[in-house]
N, C-alpha and C positions, 0 to 999 in steps of 0.2 A: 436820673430820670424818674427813677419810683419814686424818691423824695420830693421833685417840682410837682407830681402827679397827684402825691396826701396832699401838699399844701394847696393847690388848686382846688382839690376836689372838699379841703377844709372851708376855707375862703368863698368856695361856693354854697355848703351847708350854712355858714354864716350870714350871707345873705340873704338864704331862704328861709332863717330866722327871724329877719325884720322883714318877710313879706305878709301881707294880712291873708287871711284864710281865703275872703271872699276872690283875692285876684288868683292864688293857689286854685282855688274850683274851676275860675275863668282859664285857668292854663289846664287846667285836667280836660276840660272838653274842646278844649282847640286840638291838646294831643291826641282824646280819644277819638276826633276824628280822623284826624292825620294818620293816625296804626290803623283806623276801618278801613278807608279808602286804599294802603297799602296791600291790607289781608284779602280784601275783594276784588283787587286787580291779581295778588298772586292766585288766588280761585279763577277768576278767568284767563288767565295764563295756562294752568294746570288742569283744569276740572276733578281737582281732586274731592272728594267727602270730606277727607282729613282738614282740609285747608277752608271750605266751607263752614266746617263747623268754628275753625278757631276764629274766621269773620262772624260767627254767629254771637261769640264770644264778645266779641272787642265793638258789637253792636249795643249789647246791652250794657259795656263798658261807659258807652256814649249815654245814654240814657241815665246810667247810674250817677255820670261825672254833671249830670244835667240836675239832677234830681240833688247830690250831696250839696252842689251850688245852690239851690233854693234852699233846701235845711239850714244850708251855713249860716245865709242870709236871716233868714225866721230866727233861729237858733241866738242868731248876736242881736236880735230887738231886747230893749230894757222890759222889765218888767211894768205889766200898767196894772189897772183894776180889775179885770176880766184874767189877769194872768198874774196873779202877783208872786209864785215862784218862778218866773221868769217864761221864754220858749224855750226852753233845753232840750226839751226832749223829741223836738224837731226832728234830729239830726236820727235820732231809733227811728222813725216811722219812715226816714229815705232810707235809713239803711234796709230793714225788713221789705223797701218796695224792692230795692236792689236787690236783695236776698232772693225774692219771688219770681223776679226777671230771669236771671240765673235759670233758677231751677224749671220755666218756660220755656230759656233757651237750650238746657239742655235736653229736654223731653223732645224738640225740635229734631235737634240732631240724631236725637238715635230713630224718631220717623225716616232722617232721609239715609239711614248708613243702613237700616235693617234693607230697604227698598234696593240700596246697592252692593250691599252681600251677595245676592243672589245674580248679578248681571254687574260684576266687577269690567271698569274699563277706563285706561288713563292714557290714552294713545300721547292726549298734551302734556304730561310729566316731562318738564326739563329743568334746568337750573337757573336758567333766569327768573323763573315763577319762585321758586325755592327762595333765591338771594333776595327775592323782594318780601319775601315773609320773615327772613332773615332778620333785613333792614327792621322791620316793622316790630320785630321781636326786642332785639337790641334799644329802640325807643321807648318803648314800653318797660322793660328793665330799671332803666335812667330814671323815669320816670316816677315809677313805683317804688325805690329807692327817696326819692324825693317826698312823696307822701305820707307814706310809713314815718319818714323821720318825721315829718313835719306836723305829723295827725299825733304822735305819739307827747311831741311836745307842747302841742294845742291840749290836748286831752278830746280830741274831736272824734269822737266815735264815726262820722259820716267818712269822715276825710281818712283815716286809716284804715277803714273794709273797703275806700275803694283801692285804696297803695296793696291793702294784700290781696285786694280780687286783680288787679294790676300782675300784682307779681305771680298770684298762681297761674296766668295767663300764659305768662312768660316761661312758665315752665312746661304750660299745655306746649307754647309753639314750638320749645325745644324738644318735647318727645315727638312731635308730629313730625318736623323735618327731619330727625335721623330717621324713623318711620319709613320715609318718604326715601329719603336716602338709601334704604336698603331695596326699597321696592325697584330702586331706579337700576340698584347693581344685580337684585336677583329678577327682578320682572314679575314678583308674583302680586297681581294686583288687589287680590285678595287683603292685602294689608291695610289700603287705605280706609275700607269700610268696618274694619276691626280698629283703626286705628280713632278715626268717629267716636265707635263706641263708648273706647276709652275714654276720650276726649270728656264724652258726656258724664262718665261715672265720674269723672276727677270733680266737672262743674257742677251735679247733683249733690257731692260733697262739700263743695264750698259754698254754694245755696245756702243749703242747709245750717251750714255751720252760722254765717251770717246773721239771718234769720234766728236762733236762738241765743246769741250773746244779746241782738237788741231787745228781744224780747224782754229777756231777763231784765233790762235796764226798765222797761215798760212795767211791770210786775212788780219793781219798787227791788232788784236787790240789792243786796248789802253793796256797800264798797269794797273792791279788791282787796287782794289780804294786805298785798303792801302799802295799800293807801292805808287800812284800818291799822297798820303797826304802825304807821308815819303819824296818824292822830292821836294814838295811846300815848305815844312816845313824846309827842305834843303837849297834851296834855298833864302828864305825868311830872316834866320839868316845867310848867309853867303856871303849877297852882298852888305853890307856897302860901300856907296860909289857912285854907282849904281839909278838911278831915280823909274825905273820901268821894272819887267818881264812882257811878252807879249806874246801869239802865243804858249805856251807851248803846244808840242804833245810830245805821247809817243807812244811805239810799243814794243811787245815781241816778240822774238823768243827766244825757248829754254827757257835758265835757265837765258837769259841777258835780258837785256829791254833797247830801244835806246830812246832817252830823247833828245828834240831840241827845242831853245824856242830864242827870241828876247830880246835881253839884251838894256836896255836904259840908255844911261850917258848922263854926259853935255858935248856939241860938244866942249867945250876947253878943254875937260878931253884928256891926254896924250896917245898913244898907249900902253903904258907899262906899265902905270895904268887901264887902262883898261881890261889890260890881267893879271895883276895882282889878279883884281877882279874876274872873267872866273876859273881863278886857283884856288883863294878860294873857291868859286863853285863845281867845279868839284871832290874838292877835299872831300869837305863835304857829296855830294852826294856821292859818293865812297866810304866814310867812313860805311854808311847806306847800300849801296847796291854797294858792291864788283864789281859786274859783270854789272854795269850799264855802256852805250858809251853815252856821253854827246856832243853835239854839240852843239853852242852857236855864233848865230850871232849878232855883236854888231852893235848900231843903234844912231844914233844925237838925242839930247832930241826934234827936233822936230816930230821926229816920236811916242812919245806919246797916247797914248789912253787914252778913257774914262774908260778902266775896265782895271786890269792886277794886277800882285803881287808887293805888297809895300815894300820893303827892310824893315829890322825894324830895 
């Protein structure tokens, strides 16, 4: 049974592989509805805080699944005249709106749990209300599991802050129902509107966090380290020929990352040998990282340094 269980659940990552991005966004807002409408019926079942807040949650889940779909979209236009390193960087300015929403929603919550601290009261606490946040929990999971892989193999920054705003959601629901669970065995009602709270401090951290990874992509920074060793290491086997690299920078936006670095030959080396070499290059990096734009200025072996990458 475990066995039929990987191979399905393989067979299904494989075909979430040849899905395109944009129908992946279309399916993140059909489900982020589908978990809202669930978490706002277990709130009206329950009246709990707890349970309001994580519908506060899976609100702005919607909004964000709305928002990453239009990035995605912008983000996969070709490059024209007015934009000629492409729309990449689409996908940072949904993500940082998502980031912001977050951190709205949770300022939200903790207005209405401080308000029910003091006048705790959950007469509607049952388990029907629970199993439907349950349900709504377990969707959500699946789901976010789905994104995360698929964001991670996109390189789509939009599409993987909303799988792991997804997932920390899924974590929010599972503290809040044992939460909720305890309240139901001890009676003390006092927990739901501590439980809020928490609720809030978890999403004021993942705001946040959000919000500063894209930023950093706005701000021009480097490429991760492991894409920057996957380019060295690129570069390094594929410039036979070549004296020495130099001056390497890199920069992300989006899912691409721009690569520029000082090529050194020997000055009697031919143009076309030279470009020849550039080609191999480019071509290697590419091989690694699809979506990478490489620029490469070539330099006389007297421009030389003391440090820089040795052809091998």
């Amino acid at each position: 049974m475990k066995l039929e269980f990987g191979s399905a659940i393989g067979q299904w990552l494989h075909m979430i592989d040849r899905t395109s991005s944009q129908a992946l966004a279309i399916g993140s807002v059909a489900v982020s509805l589908l978990v809202l409408l669930l978490k706002v019926l277990a709130w009206h079942l329950t009246g709990s805080v707890a349970l309001y807040s994580d519908a506060m949650e899976s609100l702005v889940n919607v909004v964000g699944a709305l928002l990453a779909w239009f990035a995605i979209r912008m983000a996969e236009r070709p490059a024209d005249s007015n934009h000629p390193f492409g729309h990449h960087k689409a996908e940072n300015f949904s993500a940082i709106a998502e980031g912001t929403l977050i951190v709205l929603a949770a300022i939200l919550i903790i207005q209405e749990a401080l308000g029910a601290l003091f006048a705790p009261h959950l007469e509607q606490l049952g388990p029907i209300g629970l199993a439907v946040n349950a349900a709504a929990m377990v969707l959500n999971l699946i789901w976010a599991r789905v994104l995360i892989a698929a964001g991670e193999q996109r390189r789509s920054p939009a599409m993987t802050a909303n799988g792991r705003h997804l997932m920390t959601d899924v974590w929010t629901s599972a503290g809040v129902l044992l939460g909720l669970i305890l309240v139901l065995l001890t009676g003390w009602a006092v927990l739901d509107p501590l439980l809020a709270i928490l609720v809030a401090a978890n999403i004021l951290r993942e705001g946040w966090k959000v919000i500063f990874h894209s930023a950093g992509d706005l701000m021009d920074s480097a490429a991760h380290t492991e894409d920057t060793d996957i380019i060295e290491a690129a570069v390094r086997n594929s410039s036979q020929g070549a004296l020495q690299i130099h001056d390497l920078r890199t920069r992300r936006a989006g899912k691409a990352v721009f690569i520029e670095f000082h090529l050194v030959v020997d000055r009697n080396m031919t143009v076309g040998d030279a470009h020849d070499i550039c080609d191999a290059i480019e071509d290697a990096i590419a091989e690694k990282l699809p979506e990478a734009r490489t620029i490469i200025h070539v330099e006389p072996d007297s421009q030389l340094k003391a440090s820089g990458i040795e052809p091998e």
